[in-house]
C-alpha positions in Angstrom: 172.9 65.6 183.8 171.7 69.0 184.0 168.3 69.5 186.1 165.6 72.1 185.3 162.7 72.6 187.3 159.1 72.1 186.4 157.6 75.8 185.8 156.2 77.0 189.3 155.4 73.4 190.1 158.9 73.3 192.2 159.3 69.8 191.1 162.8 69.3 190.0 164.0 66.7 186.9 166.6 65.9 184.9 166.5 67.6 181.8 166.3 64.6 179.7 163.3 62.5 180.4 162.3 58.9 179.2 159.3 58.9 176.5 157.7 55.3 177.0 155.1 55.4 174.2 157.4 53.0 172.4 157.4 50.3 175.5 154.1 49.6 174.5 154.6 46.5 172.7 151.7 47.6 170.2 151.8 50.1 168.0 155.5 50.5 167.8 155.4 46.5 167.3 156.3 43.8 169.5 158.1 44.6 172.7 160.2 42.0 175.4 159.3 44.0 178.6 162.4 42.6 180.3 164.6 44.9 177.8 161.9 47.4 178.1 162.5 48.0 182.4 166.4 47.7 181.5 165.8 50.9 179.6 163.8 52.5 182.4 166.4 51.4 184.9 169.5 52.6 182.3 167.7 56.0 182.3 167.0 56.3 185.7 170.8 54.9 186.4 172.0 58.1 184.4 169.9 60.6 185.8 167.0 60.5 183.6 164.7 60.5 186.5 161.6 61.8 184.5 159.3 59.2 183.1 156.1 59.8 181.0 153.4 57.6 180.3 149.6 57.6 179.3 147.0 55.2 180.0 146.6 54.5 176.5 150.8 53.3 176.1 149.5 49.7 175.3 146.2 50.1 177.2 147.7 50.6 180.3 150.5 48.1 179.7 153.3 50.3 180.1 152.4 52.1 183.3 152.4 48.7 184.3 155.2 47.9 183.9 156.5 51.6 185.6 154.5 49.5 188.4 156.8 47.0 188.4 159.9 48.7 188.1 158.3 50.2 191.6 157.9 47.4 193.1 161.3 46.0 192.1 162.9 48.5 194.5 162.9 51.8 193.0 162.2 54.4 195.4 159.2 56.6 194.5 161.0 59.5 195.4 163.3 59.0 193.0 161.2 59.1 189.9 159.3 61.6 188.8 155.8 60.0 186.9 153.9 62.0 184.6 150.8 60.1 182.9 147.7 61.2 180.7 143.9 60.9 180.8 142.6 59.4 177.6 139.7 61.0 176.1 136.9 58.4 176.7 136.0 58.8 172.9 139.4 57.9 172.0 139.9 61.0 169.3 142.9 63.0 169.1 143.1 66.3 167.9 139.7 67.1 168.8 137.8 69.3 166.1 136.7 72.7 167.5 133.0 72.2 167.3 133.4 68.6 169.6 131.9 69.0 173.1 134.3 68.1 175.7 131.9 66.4 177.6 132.6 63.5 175.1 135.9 63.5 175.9 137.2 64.3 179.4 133.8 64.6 182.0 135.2 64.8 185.5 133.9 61.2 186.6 135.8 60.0 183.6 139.0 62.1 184.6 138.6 60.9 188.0 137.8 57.0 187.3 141.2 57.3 184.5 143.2 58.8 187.4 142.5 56.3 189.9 142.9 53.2 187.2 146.4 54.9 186.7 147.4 54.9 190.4 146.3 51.2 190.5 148.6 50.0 187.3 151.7 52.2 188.7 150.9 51.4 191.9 151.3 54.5 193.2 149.4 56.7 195.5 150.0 59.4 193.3 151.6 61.2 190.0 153.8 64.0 189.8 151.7 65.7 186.7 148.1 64.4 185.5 148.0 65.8 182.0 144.4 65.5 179.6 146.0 63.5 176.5 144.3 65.9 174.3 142.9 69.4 173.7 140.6 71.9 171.8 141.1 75.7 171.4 137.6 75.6 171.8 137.7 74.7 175.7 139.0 77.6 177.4 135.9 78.4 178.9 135.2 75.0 180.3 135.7 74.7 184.3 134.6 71.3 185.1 137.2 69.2 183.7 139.9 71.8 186.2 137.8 71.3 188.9 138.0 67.8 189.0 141.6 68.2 188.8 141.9 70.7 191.5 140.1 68.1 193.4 142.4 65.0 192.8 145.2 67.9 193.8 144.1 68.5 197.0 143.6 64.4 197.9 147.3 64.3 197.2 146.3 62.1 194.2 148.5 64.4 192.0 151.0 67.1 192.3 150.4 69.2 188.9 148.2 69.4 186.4 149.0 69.2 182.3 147.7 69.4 178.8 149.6 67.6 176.2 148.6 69.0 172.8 147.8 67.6 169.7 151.0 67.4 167.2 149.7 70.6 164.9 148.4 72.6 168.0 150.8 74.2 170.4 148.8 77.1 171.2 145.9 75.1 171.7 145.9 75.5 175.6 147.1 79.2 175.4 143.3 79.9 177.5 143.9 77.4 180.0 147.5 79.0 180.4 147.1 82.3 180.8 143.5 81.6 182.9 146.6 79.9 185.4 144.8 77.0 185.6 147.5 74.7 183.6 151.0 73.7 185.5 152.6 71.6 182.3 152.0 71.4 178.6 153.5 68.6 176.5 153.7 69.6 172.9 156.0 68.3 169.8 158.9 70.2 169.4 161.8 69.7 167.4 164.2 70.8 164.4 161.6 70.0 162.1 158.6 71.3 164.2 159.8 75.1 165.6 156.7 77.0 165.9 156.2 76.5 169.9 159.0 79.2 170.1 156.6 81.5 168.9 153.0 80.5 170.0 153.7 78.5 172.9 156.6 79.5 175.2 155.8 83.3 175.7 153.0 82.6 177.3 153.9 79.7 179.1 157.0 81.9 180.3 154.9 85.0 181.3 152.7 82.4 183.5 155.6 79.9 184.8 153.8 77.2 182.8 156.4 74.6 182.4 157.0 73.0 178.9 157.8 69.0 177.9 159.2 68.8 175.0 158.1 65.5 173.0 158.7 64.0 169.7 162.2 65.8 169.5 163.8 62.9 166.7 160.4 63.1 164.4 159.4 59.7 165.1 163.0 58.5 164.1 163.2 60.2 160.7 165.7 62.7 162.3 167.9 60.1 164.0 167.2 57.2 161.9 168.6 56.1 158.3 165.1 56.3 156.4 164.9 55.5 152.4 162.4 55.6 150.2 160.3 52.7 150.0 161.2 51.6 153.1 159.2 49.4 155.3 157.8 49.4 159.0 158.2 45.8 161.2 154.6 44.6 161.4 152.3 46.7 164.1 154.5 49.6 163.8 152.1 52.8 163.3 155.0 54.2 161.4 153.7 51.7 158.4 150.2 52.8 158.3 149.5 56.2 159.8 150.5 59.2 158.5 150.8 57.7 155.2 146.9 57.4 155.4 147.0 61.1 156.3 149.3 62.4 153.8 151.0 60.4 151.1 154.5 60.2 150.6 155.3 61.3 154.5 158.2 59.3 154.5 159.5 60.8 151.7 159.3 64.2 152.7 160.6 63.1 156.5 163.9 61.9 154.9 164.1 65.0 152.5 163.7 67.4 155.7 166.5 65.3 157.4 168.7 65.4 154.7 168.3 69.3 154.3 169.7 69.3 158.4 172.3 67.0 158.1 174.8 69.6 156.9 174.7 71.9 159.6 174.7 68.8 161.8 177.9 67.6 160.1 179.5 71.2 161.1 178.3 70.5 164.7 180.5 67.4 165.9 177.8 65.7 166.9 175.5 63.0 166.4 172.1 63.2 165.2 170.3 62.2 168.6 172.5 64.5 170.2 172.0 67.4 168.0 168.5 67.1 167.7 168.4 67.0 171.9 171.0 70.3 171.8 168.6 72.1 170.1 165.6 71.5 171.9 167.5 71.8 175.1 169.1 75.2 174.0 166.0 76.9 174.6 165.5 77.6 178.7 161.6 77.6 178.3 161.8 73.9 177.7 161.9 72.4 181.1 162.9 68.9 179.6 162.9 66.9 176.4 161.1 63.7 176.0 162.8 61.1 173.5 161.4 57.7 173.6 163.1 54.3 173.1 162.9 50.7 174.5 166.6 50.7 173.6 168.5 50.4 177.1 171.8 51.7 175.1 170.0 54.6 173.3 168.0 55.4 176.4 171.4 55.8 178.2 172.9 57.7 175.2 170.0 60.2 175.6 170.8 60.7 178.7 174.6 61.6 178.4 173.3 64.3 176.0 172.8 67.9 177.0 174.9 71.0 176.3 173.4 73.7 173.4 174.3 74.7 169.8 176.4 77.2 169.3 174.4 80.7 168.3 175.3 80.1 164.7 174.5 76.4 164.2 171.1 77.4 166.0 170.6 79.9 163.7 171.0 78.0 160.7 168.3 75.5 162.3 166.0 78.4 162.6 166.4 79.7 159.2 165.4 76.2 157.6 162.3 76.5 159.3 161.7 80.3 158.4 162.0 79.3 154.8 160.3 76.0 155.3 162.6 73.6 154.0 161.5 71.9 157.2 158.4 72.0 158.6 155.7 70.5 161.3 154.8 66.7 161.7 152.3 65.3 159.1 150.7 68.1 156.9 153.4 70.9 156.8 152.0 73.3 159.4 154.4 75.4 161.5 
């Protein structure tokens, strides 16, 4: 596997990570954590020595289970732990008039940090990132002191902003103020608009950039049809159908609109979708989640880029939106 370092952070990765929101054994439905560590082992096996978690994955469940893979005999050095802060209110996508002292106050940042270390067991993490963000915080300091602080106790290495699904320029302030190591941000066939409002600035600035969500929540890899149903506790069945009806629909329609360049490609959907989001050199590494130890694996093996053309083509589905962003059609 190729390896792509971190922004000005220095810390090097393989450029396909291991997305463990779907270990959680909640909202993605039940989980067996014994397959669940056979796909963090199967990653780390081939390279895939980047693992990202969040204190909300299961409340806290699957950084435990990270902690367990530790204390199996994997050498810290060897893996590379990213985790996130969850806001204390436990709302995403923050509205711009919400005060961020409801959602990330530095004894909250500090008590989530240290309740992280204790389920990894860890002494630290390679990039702290705040599991949320509003435009409307640039001006805000004590949330980065408080992180400038766990830096220099060695508690973490690099500090991060993952951004809501509809707001990649969200943390442009925090960016270009040189206060903000990583962003995490969906990015994808389907979801192009970082290219744009994102990764200029985080270029200019050495701001490193984790790409997440790359298969669409499996409409872009998976064989989705109308009508179809979620396995019970999978948020897939619920949520964003509340948000916008018919998502599914439209998520299958969007995938069948790639599928023809895909089919001139040679390769497989996961791999394509990877190719693409790889074929960018601001993206420091892609993200794609499964508890899957073959498909975790088979991510791995991925890499390479699309040829100029085929990339094109993506691109030009987006320009005339025939794909589009996440839930509501933004980007």
């Amino acid at each position: 596997m190729n390896r792509r370092v971190l922004g000005r952070t220095g810390i090097e990765v393989g450029e396909v990570g291991i997305g463990t929101w779907e270990l959680s054994g909640d909202v993605w439905g039940p989980k067996d954590d014994d397959v669940s560590l056979a796909a963090l082992r199967a990653g780390l096996d081939a390279g895939a020595d980047l693992i990202d978690t969040a204190a909300d994955y299961g409340n806290g469940h699957v950084e435990e289970l990270i902690g367990r893979l530790l204390d199996d005999g994997i050498a810290r050095d060897r893996v590379v732990i990213a985790t996130k802060v969850r806001p204390e209110c436990m709302v995403w996508a923050p509205k711009p008039e919400l005060s961020i002292a409801d959602f990330f106050h530095p004894a909250w940042i500090r008590r989530e940090c240290e309740a992280s270390l204790r389920r990894l067991r860890t002494d630290y993490v390679d990039v702290l990132f705040l599991h949320t963000w509003s435009r409307s915080w640039g001006h805000e300091d004590a949330w980065f002191e408080t992180m400038v602080a766990l830096r220099d106790e060695g508690k973490i290495r690099a500090i991060g902003i993952s951004v809501a699904d509809e707001g990649a320029a969200d943390a442009n302030a925090p960016i270009a103020q040189g206060r903000v190591d990583v962003i995490q941000a969906v990015y994808s066939v389907f979801q192009q608009e970082p290219e744009f409002s994102l990764f200029p600035l985080a270029a200019k600035f050495a701001t490193a950039v984790l790409a997440r969500s790359v298969f669409s929540s499996g409409a872009l890899v998976q064989q989705w049809t109308p009508g179809m149903e979620f396995p019970p506790g999978d948020w897939r069945a619920t949520w964003p159908n509340d948000v916008k009806q018919h998502w599914i629909e439209e998520q299958i329609r969007m995938a069948a609109a790639v599928d023809e360049v895909v089919a001139d490609s040679g390769l497989s959907r996961p791999e394509f979708c990877l190719a693409y989001a790889l074929g960018d050199d601001r993206v420091s590494a892609v993200l794609p989640g499964s508890a899957d130890p073959d498909h975790v694996r088979a991510n791995a093996a991925a890499g390479g880029r699309l040829p100029p053309e085929l990339r094109a083509r993506v691109n030009e589905l987006w320009r005339a939106r025939s794909v589009h962003g996440t839930y509501n059609g933004s980007g």
